[in-house]
C-alpha positions in Angstrom: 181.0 -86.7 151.6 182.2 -83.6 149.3 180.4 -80.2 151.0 178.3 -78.5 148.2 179.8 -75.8 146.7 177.4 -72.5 145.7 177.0 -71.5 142.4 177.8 -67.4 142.2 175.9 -65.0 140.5 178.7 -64.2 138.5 179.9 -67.9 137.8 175.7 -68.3 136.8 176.4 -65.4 134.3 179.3 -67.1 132.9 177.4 -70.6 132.1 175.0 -68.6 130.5 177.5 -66.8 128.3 178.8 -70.5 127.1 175.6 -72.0 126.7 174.0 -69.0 124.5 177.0 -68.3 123.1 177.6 -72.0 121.8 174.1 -72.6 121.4 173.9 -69.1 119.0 170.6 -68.1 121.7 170.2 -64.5 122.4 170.7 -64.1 126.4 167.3 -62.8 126.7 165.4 -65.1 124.9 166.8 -68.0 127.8 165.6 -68.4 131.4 166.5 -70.9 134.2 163.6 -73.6 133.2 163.6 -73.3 129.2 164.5 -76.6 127.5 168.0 -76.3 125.1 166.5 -78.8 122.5 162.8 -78.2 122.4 162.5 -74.5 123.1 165.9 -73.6 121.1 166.4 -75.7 118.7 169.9 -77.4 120.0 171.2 -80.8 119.1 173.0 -83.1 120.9 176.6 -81.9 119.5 176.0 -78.3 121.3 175.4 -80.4 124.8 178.6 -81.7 124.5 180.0 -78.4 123.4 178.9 -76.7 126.5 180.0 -79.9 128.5 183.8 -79.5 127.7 183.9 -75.5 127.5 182.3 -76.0 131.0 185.0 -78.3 132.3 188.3 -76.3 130.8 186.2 -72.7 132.1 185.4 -73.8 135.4 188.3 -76.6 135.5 186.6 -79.8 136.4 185.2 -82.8 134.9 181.6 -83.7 134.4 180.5 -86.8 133.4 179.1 -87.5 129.9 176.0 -89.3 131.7 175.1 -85.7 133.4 174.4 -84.4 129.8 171.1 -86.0 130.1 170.7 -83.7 133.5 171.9 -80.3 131.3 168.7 -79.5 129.4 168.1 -76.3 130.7 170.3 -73.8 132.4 169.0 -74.6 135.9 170.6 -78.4 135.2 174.1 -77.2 133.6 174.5 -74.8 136.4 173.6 -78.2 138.6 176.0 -80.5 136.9 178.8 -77.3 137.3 178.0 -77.0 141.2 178.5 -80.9 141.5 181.6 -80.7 139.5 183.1 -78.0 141.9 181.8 -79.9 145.0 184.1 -82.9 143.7 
């Protein structure tokens, strides 16, 4: 069984970064629980955005199932730390 790799608070910062930056969100306007879609406006396309500048930033793979698990930034950074655990 793969041992469960923290998520820094720098490597946090730096999924925040991709998502607001692909999502065009200001930083401040998003916190851990807000919803991509409903509370920003996002569509599907910048999920899978965020999904592949995720995997060549942080170099792993993720799934395209997990997308339904990255609809805040609590679940991206999630799917990221289960990524790294691989």
């Amino acid at each position: 069984m793969p041992s469960t790799v923290a998520i820094t608070a720098e490597q946090r910062a730096q999924i925040k970064e991709i998502v607001c930056e692909i999502l065009e969100i200001e930083p401040a306007e998003v916190t851990d629980t807000s919803l991509f879609k409903e509370d920003h406006n996002a569509d599907s396309l910048g999920a899978i955005e965020i999904l592949s500048s995720l995997e060549r930033t942080f170099q792993i793979e993720i799934d395209q199932t997990d997308l339904v698990r990255m609809v805040n930034l609590d679940g991206v950074v999630d799917v990221v730390q289960d990524g790294l655990s691989k």
